[in-house]
C-alpha positions in Angstrom: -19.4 2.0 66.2 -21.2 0.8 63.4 -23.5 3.7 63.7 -20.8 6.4 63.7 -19.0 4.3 60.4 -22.1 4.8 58.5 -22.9 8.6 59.8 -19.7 9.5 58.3 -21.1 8.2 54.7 -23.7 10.6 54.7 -25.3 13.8 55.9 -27.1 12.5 58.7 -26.4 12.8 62.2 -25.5 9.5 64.4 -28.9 9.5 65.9 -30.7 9.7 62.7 -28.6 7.2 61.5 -29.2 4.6 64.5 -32.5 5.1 64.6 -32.9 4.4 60.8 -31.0 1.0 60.9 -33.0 0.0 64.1 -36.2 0.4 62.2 -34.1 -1.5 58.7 -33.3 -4.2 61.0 -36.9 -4.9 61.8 -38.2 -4.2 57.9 -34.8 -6.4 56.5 -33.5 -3.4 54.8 -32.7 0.8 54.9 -31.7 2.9 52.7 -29.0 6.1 53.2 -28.6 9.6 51.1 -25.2 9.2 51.0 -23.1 12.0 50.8 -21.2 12.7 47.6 -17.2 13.5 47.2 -18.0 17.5 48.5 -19.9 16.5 51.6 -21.8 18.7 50.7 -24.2 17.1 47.6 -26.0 13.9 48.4 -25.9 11.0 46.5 -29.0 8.9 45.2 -30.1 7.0 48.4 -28.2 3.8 48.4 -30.2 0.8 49.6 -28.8 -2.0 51.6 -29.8 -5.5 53.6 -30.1 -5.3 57.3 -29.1 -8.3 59.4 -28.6 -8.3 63.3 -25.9 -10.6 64.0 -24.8 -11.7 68.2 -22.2 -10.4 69.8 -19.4 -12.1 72.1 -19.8 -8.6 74.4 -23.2 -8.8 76.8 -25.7 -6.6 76.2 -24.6 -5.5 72.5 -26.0 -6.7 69.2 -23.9 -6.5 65.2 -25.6 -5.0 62.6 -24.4 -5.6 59.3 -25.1 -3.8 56.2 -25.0 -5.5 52.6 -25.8 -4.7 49.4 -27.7 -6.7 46.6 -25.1 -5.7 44.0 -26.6 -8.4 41.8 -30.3 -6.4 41.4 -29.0 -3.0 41.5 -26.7 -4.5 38.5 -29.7 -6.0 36.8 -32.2 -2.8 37.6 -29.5 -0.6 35.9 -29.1 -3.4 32.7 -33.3 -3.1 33.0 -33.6 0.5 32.8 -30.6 0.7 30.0 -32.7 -2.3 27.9 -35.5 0.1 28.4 -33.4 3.3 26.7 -32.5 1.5 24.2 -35.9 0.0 23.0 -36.6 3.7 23.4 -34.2 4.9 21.2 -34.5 2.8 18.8 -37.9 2.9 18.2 -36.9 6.5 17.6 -34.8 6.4 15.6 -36.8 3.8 13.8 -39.4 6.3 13.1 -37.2 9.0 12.1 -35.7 7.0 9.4 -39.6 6.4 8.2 -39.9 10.0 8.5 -36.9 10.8 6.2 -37.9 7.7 4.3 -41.0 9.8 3.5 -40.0 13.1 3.1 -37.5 11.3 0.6 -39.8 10.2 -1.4 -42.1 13.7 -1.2 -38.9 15.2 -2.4 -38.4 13.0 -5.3 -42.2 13.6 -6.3 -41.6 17.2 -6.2 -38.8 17.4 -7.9 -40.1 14.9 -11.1 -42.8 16.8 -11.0 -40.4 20.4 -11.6 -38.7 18.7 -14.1 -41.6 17.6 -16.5 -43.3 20.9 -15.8 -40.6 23.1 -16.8 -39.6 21.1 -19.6 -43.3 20.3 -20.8 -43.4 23.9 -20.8 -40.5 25.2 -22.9 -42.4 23.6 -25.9 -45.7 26.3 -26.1 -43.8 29.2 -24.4 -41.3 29.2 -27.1 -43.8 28.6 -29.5 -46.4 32.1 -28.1 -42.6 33.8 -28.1 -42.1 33.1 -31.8 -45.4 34.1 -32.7 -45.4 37.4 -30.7 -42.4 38.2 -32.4 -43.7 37.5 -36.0 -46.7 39.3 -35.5 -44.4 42.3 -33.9 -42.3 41.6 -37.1 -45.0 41.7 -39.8 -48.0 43.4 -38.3 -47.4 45.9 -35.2 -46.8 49.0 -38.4 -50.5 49.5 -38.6 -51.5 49.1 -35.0 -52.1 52.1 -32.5 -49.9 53.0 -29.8 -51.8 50.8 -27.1 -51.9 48.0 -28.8 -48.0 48.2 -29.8 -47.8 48.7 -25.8 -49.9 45.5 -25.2 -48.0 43.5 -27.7 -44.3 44.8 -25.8 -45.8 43.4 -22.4 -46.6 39.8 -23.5 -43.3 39.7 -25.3 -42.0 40.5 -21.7 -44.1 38.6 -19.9 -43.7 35.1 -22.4 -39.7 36.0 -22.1 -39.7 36.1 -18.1 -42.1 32.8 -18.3 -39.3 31.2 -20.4 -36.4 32.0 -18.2 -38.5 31.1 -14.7 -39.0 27.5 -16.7 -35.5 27.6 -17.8 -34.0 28.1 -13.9 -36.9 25.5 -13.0 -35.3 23.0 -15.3 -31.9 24.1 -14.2 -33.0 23.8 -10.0 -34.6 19.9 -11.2 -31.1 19.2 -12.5 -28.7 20.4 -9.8 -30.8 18.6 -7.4 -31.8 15.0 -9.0 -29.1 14.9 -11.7 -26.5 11.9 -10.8 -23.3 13.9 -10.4 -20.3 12.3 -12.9 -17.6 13.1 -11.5 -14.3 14.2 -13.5 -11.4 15.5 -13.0 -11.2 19.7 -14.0 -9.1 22.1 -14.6 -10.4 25.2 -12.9 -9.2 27.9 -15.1 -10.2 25.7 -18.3 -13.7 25.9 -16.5 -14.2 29.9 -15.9 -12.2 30.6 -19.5 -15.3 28.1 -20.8 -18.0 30.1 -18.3 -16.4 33.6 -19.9 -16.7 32.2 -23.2 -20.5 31.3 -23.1 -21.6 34.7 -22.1 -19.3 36.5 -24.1 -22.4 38.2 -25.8 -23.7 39.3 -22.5 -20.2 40.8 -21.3 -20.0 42.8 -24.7 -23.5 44.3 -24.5 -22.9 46.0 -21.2 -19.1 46.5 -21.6 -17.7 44.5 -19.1 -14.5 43.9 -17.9 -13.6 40.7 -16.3 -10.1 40.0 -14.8 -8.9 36.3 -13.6 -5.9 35.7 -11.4 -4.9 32.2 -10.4 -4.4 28.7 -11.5 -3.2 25.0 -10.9 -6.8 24.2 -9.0 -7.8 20.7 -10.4 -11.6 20.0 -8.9 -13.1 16.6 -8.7 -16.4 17.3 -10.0 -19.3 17.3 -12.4 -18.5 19.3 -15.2 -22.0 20.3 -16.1 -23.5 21.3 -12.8 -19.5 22.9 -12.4 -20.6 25.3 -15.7 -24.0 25.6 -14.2 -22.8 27.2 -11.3 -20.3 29.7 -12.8 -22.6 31.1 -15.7 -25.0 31.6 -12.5 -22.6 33.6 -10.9 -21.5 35.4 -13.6 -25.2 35.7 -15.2 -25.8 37.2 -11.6 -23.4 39.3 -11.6 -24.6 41.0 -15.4 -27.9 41.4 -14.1 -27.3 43.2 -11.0 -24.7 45.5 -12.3 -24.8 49.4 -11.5 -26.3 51.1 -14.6 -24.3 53.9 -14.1 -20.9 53.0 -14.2 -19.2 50.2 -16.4 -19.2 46.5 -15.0 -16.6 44.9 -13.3 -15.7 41.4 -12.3 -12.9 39.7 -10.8 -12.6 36.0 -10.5 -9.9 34.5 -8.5 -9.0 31.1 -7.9 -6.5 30.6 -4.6 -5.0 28.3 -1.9 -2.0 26.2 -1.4 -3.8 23.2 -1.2 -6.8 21.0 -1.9 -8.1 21.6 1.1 -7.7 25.8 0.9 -8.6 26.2 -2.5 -11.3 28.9 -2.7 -12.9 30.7 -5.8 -14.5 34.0 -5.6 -16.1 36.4 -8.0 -16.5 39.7 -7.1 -18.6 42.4 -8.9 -19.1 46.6 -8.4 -22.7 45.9 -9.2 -25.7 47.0 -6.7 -24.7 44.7 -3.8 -27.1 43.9 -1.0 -27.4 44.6 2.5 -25.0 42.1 4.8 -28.1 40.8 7.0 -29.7 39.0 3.8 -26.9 37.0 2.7 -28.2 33.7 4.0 -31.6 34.2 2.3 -29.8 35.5 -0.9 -29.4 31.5 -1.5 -32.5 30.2 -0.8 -35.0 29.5 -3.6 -37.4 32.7 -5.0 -35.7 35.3 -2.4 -35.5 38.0 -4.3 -33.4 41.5 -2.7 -34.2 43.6 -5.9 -37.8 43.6 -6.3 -37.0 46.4 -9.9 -35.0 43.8 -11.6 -36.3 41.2 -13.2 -35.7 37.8 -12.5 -37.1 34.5 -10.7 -34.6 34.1 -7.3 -33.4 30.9 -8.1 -30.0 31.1 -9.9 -28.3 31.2 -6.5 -30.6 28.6 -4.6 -29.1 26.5 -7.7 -25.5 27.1 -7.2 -26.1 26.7 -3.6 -27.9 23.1 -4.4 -25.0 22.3 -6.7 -22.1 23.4 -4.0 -24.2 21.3 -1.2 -23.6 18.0 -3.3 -20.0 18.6 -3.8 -19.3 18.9 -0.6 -18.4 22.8 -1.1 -19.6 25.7 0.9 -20.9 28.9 -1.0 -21.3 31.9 0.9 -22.2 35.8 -0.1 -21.6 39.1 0.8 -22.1 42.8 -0.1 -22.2 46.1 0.7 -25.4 48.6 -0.7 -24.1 49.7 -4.0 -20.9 48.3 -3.5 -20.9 45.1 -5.5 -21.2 41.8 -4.4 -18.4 38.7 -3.9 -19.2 34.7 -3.4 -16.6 32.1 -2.4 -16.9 28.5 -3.2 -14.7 27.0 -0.5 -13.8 23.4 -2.5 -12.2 22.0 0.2 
């Protein structure tokens, strides 16, 4: 009976099962697949203690079956002990590694910082002499050397705007964020206001709908990211109609508030609007610029626990949303 007891734990046969606990009862212990809740998986083999015990009846001997619940408790406290030295030595050396990178990030970025503003000092300086000389002296020069002259203007002008956006990415991603209280409208009127001079020069028209959005946030890097968008926006405009923006501010709540500005510049194609805000991507390889105005307001977004995303159609225009919430 024993035998046919135990057969009905797992997925072996009576005989098997006889013959294996006449061969535990001679080793002390045996050991049984036995059969999971389907019948039809097995189990880990289970191990148990074989005694032979007498009988009252002639002839017949007991064989009982125990379990050491005490070591298979202690194997399975062993082998979790084990996982978790495991672990955390892992995690122990991916806090180094982060610990490193860290600091490899802070390096990199002091070293942006002092670079780009180390150089704003001689590049303005070669700008104000190119433009004296242009001033006072390009009248009696030939054609190709009036040509010459135009492309290091150009070239000392795009070197101070790449240090400029340099300066800008050091900030957004270093600065220690202050933050304040701020009215949202108040901060795109102010945003409007310091590129007025750009709007006028290529005629633009910018309409803003929506109000009562009060942010929690650094004022600075908050400016820093609108005149990027809007800067963006001015530079990637379609030459041959005039340009149009439209900011709008929305949601019922702090955590649906969204602003978008929207453009009918040149847009870009759908599949590159990740890349769009990663640093020095650059979609429009005929305009001039450096690819890292977005990568900033991207940087800026991250810290604030805001999500900027992009999109566009080809000659279309272009619209980001700052999700604040």
């Amino acid at each position: 009976m024993t035998g046919t007891c135990i057969s009905e734990l797992t997925l072996w046969e009576r005989d098997t099962v006889i013959a294996r606990l006449r061969k535990g009862a001679a080793a002390g212990a045996t050991s049984f697949p036995m059969a999971g809740s389907n019948r039809l998986t097995p189990a880990p083999e289970t191990e148990f203690r074989v005694s032979l015990l007498k009988s009252a009846t002639k002839g017949e001997r007991l064989i009982l079956l125990t379990q050491d619940q005490l070591r298979i408790t202690a194997d399975s406290l062993r082998q979790m002990n084990e996982l978790r030295g495991k672990l955390r030595g892992e995690l122990r050396s991916a806090k180094d590694a982060n610990l490193k990178l860290q600091e490899t990030l802070l390096t990199m970025e002091a070293f942006a910082h002092a670079a780009s503003h180390d150089l704003r000092t001689p590049i303005n300086t070669l700008i104000g002499s190119l433009q004296f000389f242009s001033e006072h002296y390009s009248g009696g020069l030939p054609d190709t050397a009036q040509e010459f002259l135009q492309h290091m203007s150009r070239a000392a002008r795009q070197m101070d705007r790449l240090t400029t956006e340099l300066l800008e990415h050091s900030v957004s991603t270093s600065s220690k964020i202050t933050f304040q209280d701020v009215d949202m409208r108040e901060a795109v009127s102010e945003a409007c206001a310091s590129l007025s001079r750009e709007m006028q020069a290529c005629g633009a028209e910018i309409r803003i709908s929506g109000s009562g959005i009060v942010l929690h946030a650094d004022p600075t890097l908050l400016q820093l990211v609108l005149t990027n968008l809007l800067s963006n926006a001015i530079k990637y405009r379609n030459p041959a109609q005039p340009l149009e923006v439209t900011i709008r501010m929305s949601g019922t709540g702090r955590e649906q508030w969204r602003l978008s500005v929207a453009d009918n510049g040149t847009g870009f194609d759908p599949v590159d609007k990740h890349r769009i805000l990663q640093p020095f991507h650059r979609l429009h390889r005929e305009i001039e610029g450096n690819g890292i105005g977005l990568s900033t307001c991207a940087e800026i977004c991250r810290r604030h626990n805001w999500q900027l995303t992009a999109d566009a159609e080809p000659g279309k225009g272009a619209v980001f949303t700052i999700a604040f919430g």
